[in-house]
C-alpha positions as CSV (number, residue, x, y, z in Angstrom):
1,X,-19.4,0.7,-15.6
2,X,-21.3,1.6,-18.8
3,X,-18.5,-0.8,-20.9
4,X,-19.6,-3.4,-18.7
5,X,-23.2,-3.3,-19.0
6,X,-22.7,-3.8,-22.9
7,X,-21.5,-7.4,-21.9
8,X,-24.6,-9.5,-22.2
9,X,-23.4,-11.7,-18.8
10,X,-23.0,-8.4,-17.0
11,X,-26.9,-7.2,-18.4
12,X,-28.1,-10.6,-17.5
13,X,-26.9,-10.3,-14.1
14,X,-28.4,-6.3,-13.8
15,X,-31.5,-7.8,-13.8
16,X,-31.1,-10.6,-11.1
17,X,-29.8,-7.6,-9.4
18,X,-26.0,-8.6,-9.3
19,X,-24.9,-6.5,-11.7
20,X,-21.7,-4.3,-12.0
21,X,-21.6,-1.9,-9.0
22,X,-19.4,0.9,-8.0
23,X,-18.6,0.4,-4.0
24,X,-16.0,2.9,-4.2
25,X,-16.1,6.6,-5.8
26,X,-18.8,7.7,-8.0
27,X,-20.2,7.4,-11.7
28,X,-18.8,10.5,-12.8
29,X,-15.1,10.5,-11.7
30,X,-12.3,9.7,-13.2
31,X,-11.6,7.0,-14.1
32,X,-8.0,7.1,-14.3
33,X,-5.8,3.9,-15.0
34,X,-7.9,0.7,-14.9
35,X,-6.8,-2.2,-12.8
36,X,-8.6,-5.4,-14.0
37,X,-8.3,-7.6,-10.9
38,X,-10.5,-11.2,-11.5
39,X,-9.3,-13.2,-8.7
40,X,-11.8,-15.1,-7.7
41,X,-12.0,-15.9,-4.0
42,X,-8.1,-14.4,-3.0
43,X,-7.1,-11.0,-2.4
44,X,-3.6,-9.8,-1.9
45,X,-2.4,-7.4,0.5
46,X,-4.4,-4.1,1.5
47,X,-1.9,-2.6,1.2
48,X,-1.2,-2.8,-3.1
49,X,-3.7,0.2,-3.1
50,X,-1.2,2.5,-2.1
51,X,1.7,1.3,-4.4
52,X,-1.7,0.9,-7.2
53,X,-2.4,4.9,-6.5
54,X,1.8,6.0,-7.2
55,X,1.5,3.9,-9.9
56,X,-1.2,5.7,-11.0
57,X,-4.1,3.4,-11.4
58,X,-7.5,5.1,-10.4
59,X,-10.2,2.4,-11.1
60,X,-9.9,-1.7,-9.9
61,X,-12.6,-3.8,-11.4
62,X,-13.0,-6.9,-9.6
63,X,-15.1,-9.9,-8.9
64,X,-15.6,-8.8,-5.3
65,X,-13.6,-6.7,-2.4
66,X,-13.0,-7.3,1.5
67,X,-14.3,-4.3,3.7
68,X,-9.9,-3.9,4.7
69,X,-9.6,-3.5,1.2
70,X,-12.3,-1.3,0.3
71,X,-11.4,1.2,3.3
72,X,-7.6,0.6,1.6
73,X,-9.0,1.9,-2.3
74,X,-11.0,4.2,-0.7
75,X,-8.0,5.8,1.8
76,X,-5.9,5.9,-1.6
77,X,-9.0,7.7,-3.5
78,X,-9.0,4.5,-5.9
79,X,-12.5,3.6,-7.2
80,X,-13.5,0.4,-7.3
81,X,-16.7,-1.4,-9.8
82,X,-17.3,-4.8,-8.5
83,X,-18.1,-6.7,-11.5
84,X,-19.9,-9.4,-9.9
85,X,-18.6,-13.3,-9.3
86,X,-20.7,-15.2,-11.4
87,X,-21.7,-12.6,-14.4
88,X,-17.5,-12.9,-14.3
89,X,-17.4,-16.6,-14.2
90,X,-20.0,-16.7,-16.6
91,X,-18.3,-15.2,-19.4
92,X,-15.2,-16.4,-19.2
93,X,-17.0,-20.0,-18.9
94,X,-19.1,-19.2,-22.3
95,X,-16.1,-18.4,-24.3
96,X,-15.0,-21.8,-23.0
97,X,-18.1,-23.3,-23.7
98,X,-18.9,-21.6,-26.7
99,X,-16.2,-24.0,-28.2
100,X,-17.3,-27.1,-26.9
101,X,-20.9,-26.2,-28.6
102,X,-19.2,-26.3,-31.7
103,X,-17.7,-29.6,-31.4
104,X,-21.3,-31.0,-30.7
105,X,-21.5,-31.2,-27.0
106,X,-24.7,-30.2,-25.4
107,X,-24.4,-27.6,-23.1
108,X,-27.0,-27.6,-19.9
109,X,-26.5,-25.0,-17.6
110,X,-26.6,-25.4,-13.6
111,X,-25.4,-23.9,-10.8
112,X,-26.1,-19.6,-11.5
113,X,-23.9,-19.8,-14.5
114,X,-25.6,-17.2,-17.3
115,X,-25.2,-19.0,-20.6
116,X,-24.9,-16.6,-23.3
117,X,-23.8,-18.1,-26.8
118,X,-21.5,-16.5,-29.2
119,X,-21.8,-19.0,-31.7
């Protein structure tokens, strides 16, 4: 959680109050294994906790989680940090963006996206 707050989309969003979250475990456990899981608007199977814990993995950061999947993490003592969907979109938009700034195209944002420039 801490990693994530360093990342200036993720600060941005703290303060709209959409920051990174932990909706399973708590601060202080372990973190075991990390599972890095940005899929945007799909979710597989509930049941990839299970087969995530022998394998294991004790932390999935996402974009967002189903209530059948949070039961599953939390049935499989798996902690889960929701990143947040647009902080996430955000920066891998700016890194995107970022480029296109270089080239000499003005950037105007819309839409929730949380410009930060690493120019």
């Amino acid at each position: 959680l801490e990693v994530l707050k360093e990342i200036p989309e993720y600060r941005a969003a703290l303060k709209q109050g959409a920051g990174p979250t932990i909706v399973v475990g708590e601060k202080n456990r372990r973190a075991g294994k990390i599972f890095v899981d940005m899929t945007g608007g799909t979710s597989g199977s509930p049941e990839a906790y299970a087969k995530l814990q022998v394998a294991g993995v004790g932390t999935v950061v996402g974009m967002h989680i189903k209530e059948e999947h949070r039961k599953e993490a939390e049935k499989n003592n798996i902690n889960v940090v929701i990143a947040g969907h647009m902080a996430s979109d955000s920066l891998g938009m700016n890194l995107f963006l970022d480029e296109l700034a270089r080239q000499g195209v003005e950037i105007i944002t819309t839409s929730g996206l949380i410009r930060v420039a690493r120019t």
